[in-house]
N, C-alpha and C positions, 0 to 999 in steps of 0.2 A: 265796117267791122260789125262784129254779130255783138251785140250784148250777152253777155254772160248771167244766164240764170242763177241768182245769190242760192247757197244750198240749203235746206230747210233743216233749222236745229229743233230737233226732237227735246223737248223737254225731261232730263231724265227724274224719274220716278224717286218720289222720298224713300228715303232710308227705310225701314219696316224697323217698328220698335222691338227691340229685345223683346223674347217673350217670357213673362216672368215664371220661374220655373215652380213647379208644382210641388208642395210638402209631400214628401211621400210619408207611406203607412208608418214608417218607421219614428219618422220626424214627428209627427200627429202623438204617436204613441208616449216619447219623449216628454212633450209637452201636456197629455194627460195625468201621465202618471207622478210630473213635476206638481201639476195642480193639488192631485191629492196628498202628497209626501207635506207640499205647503201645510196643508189645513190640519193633519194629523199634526204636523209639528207644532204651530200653534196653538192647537187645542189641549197636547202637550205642555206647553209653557203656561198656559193657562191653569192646569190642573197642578202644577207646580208649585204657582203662586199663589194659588186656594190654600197649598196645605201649608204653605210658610204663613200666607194670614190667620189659618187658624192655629198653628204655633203661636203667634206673636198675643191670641186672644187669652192664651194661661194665666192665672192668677198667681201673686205673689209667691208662692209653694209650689208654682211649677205643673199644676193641675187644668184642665181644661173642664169646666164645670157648668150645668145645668143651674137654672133656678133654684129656688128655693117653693116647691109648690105642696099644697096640703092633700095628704094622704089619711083617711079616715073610715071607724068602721064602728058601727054599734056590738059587732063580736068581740072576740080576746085576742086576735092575732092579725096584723096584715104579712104576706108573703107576696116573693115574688113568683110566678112561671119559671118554670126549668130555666137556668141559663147553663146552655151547650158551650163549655169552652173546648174545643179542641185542636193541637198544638201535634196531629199527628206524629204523637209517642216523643215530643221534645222534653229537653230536663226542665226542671225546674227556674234555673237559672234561664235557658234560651227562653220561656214563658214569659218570664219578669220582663226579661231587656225586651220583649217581642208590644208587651201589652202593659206594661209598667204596674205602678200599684194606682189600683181602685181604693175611693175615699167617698164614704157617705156619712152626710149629718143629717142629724133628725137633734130636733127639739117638738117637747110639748105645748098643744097651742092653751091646753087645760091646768098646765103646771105640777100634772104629774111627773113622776122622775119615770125614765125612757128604757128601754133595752133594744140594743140592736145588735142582729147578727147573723153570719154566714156561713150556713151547714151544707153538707151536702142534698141535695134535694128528697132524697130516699129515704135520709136521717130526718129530714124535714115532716115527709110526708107520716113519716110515724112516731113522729112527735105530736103534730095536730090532730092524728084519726082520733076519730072521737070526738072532737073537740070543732066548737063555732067560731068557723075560722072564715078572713076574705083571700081569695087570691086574685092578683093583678094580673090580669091576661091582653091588657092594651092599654097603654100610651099612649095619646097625642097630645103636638107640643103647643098649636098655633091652629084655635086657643086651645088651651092648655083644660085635657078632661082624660078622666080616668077610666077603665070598663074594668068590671069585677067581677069575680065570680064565687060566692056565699054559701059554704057547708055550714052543718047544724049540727050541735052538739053541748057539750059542756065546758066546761070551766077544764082548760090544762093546768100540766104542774107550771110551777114558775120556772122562767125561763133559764135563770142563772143556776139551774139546780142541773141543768140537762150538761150532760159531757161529748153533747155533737157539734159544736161550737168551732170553727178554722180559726174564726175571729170574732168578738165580742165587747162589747162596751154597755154599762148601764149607768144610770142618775138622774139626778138633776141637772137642769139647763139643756146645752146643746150640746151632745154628744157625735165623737168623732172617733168611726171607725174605719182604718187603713186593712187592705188585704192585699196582700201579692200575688196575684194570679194566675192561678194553677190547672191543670186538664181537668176534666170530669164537667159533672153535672151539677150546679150550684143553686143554693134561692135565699136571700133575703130578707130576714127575718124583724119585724117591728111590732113591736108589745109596752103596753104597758108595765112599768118594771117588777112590780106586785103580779103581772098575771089575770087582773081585772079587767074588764070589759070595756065597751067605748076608748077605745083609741083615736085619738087628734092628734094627728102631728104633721108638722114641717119639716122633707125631705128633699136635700137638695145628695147630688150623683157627680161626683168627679174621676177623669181617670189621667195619667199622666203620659202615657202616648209618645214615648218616645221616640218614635221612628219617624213621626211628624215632620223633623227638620231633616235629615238625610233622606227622606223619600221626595220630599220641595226639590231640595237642588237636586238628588236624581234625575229625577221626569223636567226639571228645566235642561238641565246640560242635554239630554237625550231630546230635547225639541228642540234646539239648537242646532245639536248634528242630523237630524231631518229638514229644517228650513236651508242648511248648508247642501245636505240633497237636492233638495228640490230646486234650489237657485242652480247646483250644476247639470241638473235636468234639464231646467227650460233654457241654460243657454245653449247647450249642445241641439234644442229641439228648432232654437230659432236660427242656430249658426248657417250660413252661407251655404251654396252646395259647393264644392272645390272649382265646377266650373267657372261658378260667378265669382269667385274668387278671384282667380285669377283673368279675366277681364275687368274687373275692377282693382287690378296690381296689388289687390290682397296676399296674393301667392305667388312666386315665381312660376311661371308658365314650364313644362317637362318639356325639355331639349329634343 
């Protein structure tokens, strides 16, 4: 008998691994544009909780208030620079609720009795012509310095004689004057109460800022519904393609 030649078994070839499938442009895009939605929203929430911190920083009366820093002038008057309020044509009333009431105290550091007050600036400026006067044309706070700027002239009338006044307050000690804040051109006005020269004093600036608290949770809830975006962003950017799905029984395979 012949032997039988055993038949040769071919080794058959591994499997070839699934090929992992490619994010297309779309996918890519998804998950960009999730990234960013993320950071705005954040940044959002952040800007939020800045403004409810500085709500929470108001003092007793409800005021958000500066220092107490000294303002001073060897003339008869200190002013301030134009302040531009405008409230593109709002009432009165929508100004208030917008910008609340502004509150400034001054005391004398010399023990003179004080005048403070706030006119319109036009009324201002021609109250002082003529007259040796400083005006404040820069703030800084940290540290804390003044820039002025020095006309020459004489001695004005006293201050409380003048009928340009929104609001006004004079005396002894520490004087506190409240304004509701209205459209137009304003400046602030610090004298000694006589009208005399060399002025010393201590000016601290409060405003009450209403809007502080509902513009906080505003910009929080709205960076909430952007991080709510961006999470449905990036899963729809990471989600499966339908193929792989359904070989990994994610999805019923189509009939």
């Amino acid at each position: 008998m012949s032997e039988t030649t055993p038949p040769i078994q071919v080794a058959a070839p591994p499997p070839a691994a699934p090929r992992r499938p490619r994010r297309s442009a779309g996918r890519v895009a998804l998950l960009v544009t999730g990234a960013v939605v993320a950071v705005l929203g954040f940044l959002t929430v952040a800007a939020g909780g800045a403004l409810l911190w500085g709500n929470s920083q108001k003092d007793a009366d409800g005021y958000l208030s500066t220092g107490t820093d000294r303002f001073h002038t060897k003339t008869y008057a200190i002013a301030t620079d134009n302040l531009d309020v405008d409230t593109d044509g709002a009432s009165d009333l929508v100004s208030h609720d917008l910008f609340g009431t502004v509150r400034v105290r001054v005391h004398s550091r010399d023990g003179k009795p004080v005048f403070v007050g706030i006119a319109r600036s036009a009324d201002v400026r021609r109250y002082l012509s003529g007259s040796a006067h400083t005006t404040v044309t820069d703030v800084d706070t940290s540290p804390f310095h003044v820039s002025y700027r020095t006309a020459g002239g004489g001695r004005p009338i006293t201050p409380a004689r003048q009928d340009i006044w929104d609001a006004k307050t004079s005396g002894d000690g520490t004087r506190t004057l409240t304004w509701d804040v209205k459209d137009g051109n304003w400046s602030v006005v610090v004298m000694n109460a006589d009208g005399s020269a060399n002025v010393d004093t201590g000016v601290s600036a409060a405003a009450e800022l209403p809007w502080l608290t509902p513009a906080g949770w505003t910009a929080i809830g709205g960076g909430v519904l952007l991080l709510a975006l961006a999470g449905g962003l990036v899963a729809a950017g990471t989600r499966p393609p339908r193929a792989e799905r359904e070989r990994s029984g994610l999805a019923p395979a189509a009939a």
